[in-house]
C-alpha positions as CSV (number, residue, x, y, z in Angstrom):
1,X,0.0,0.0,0.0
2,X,1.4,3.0,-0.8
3,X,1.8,5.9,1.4
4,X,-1.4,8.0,-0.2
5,X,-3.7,5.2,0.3
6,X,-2.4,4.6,4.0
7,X,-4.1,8.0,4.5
8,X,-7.3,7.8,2.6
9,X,-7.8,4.8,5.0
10,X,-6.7,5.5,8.1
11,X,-9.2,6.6,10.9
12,X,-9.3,7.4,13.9
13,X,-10.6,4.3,16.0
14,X,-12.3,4.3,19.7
15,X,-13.5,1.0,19.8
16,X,-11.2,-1.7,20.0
17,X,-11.1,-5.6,20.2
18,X,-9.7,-7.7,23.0
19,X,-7.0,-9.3,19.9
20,X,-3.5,-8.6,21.9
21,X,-1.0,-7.0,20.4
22,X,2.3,-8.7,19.0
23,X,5.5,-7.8,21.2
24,X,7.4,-6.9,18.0
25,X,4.5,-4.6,16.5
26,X,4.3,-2.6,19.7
27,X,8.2,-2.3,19.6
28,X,8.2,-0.9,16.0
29,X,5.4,1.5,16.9
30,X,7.4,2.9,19.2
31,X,10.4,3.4,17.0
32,X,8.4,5.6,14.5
33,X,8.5,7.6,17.1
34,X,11.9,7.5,18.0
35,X,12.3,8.0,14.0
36,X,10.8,11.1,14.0
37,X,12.4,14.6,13.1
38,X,12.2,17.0,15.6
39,X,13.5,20.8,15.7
40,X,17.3,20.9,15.8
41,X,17.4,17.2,16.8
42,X,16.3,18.6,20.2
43,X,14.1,14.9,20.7
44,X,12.4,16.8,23.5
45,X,9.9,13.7,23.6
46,X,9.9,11.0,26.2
47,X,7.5,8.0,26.0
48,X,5.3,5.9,28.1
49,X,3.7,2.6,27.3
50,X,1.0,1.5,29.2
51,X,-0.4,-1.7,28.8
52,X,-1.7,-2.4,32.4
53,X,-5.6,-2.6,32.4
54,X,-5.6,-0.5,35.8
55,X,-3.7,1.8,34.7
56,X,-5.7,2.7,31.0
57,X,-8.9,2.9,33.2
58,X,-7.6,5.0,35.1
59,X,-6.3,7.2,32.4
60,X,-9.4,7.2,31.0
61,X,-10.5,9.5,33.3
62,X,-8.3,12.2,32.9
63,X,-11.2,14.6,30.8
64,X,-14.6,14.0,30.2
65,X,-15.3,13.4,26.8
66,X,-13.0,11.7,24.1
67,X,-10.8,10.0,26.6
68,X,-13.2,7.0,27.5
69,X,-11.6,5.2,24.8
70,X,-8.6,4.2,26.9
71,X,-9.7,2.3,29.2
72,X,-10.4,-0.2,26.5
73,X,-7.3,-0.2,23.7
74,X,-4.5,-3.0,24.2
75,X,-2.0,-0.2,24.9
76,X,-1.5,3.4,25.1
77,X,1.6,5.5,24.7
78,X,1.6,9.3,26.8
79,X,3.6,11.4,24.5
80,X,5.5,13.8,27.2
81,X,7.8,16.7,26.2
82,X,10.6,18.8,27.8
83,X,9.9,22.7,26.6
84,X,13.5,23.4,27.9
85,X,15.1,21.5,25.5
86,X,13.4,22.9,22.3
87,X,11.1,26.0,21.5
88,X,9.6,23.5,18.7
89,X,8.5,21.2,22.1
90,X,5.1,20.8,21.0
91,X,5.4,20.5,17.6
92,X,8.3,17.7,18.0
93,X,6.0,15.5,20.2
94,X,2.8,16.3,17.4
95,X,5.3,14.7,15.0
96,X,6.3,11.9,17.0
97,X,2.7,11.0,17.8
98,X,1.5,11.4,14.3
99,X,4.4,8.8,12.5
100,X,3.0,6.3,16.0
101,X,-0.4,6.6,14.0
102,X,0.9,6.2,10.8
103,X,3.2,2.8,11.5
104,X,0.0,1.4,13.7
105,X,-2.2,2.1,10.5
106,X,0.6,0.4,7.8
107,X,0.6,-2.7,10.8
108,X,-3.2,-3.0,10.4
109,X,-3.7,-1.6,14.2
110,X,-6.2,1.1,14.6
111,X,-5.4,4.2,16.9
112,X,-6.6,7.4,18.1
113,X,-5.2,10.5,19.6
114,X,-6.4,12.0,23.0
115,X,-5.5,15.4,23.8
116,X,-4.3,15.9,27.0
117,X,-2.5,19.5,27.0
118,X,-4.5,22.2,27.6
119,X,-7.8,19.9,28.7
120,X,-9.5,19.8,32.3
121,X,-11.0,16.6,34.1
122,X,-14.2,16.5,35.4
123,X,-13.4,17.9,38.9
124,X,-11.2,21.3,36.5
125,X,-8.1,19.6,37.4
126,X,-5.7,20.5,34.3
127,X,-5.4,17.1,32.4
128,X,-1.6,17.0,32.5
129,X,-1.6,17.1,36.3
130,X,-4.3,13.6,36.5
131,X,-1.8,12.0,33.6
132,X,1.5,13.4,35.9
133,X,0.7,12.0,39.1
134,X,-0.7,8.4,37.8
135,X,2.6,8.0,35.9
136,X,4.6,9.6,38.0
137,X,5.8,11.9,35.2
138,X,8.0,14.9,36.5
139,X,6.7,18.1,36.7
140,X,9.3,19.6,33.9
141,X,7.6,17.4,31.4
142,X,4.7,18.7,29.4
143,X,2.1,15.9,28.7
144,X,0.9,16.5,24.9
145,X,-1.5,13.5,24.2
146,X,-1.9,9.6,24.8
147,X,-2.4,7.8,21.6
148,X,-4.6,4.3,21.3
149,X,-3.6,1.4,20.2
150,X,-5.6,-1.7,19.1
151,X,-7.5,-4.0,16.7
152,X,-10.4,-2.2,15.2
153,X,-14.0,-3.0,16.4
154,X,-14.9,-0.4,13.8
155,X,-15.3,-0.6,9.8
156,X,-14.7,2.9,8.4
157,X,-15.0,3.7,4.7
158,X,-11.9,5.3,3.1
159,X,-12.0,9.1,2.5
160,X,-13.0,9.7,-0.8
161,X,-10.8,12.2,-2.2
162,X,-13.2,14.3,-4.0
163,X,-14.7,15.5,-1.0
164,X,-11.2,17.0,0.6
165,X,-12.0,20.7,1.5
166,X,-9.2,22.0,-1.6
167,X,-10.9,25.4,-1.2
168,X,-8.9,25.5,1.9
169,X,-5.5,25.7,-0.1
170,X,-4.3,28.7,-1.7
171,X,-2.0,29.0,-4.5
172,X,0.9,31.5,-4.2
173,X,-0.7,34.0,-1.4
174,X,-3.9,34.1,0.3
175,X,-5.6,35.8,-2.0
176,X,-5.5,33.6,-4.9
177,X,-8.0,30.5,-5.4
178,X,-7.3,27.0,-7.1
């Protein structure tokens, strides 16, 4: 499959079987990450996998809506980031999480991205501290997202190309149209 036709078919996915993951497919979806360009070569990211059911429940409750999906992937991987290291911080751990996506998708394992920075829990506690103190992340270390992992227990329809919003692009300055 090429590259274009990863993308027309990849989807997000919240519903997940209870199919476990293969050891080595989890390890190479967390290499794309460690693959990933980052600003200066900064690799402000830092990773953790979670794969204990305890623990994804209790992630699942760090925002209200659009996090419930945790509770039931095969595993999950916070995407943390150290703003001292590079002014490109948030972008380099968007990137990371994004080629995670992309390798789960060419592997035939669905996933979906949960944002955590900048979110509140039910209670108004700021997502990143509930993510924080159940992984014990230090303080310094901005939480971005925790992205899903698992089989699909979803059948999505490609995107069909002609409906991509081209209107949106612009040729040469704002001003001009396609």
């Amino acid at each position: 499959m090429t590259l274009h036709q990863l993308l027309l078919e990849r989807h997000s996915i919240r519903r997940y079987t209870d199919q476990p993951i293969p050891a080595e497919d989890v390890k190479t979806i967390i290499e794309a990450g460690l693959l990933s360009p980052s600003s200066k070569s900064a690799r402000s990211w830092q990773f953790v996998v979670v794969e204990d059911r305890d623990m994804l429940t209790r992630l699942s409750d760090l925002k209200p809506s659009y996090a419930a999906s945790i509770k039931d992937c095969r595993f999950a991987v916070v995407v943390t980031t150290d703003p001292t290291q590079s002014e490109a911080y948030i972008e380099d751990a968007s990137v990371a999480a994004t080629l995670m996506h992309l390798q789960a998708a060419d592997l035939g394992i669905g996933s979906c991205w949960v944002q955590v920075r900048g979110r509140m829990a039910a209670d108004g506690t700021p997502s990143e501290e509930v993510v924080r103190d159940l992984l014990a992340i230090p303080e310094h270390m901005c939480v971005e997202c925790v992205v899903t992992f698992g089989y699909s227990a979803e059948t999505r329809k490609p995107v069909d190309p002609d409906k991509l919003k081209w209107e949106k692009v612009h040729i040469g300055s704002w001003s001009q149209d396609l």
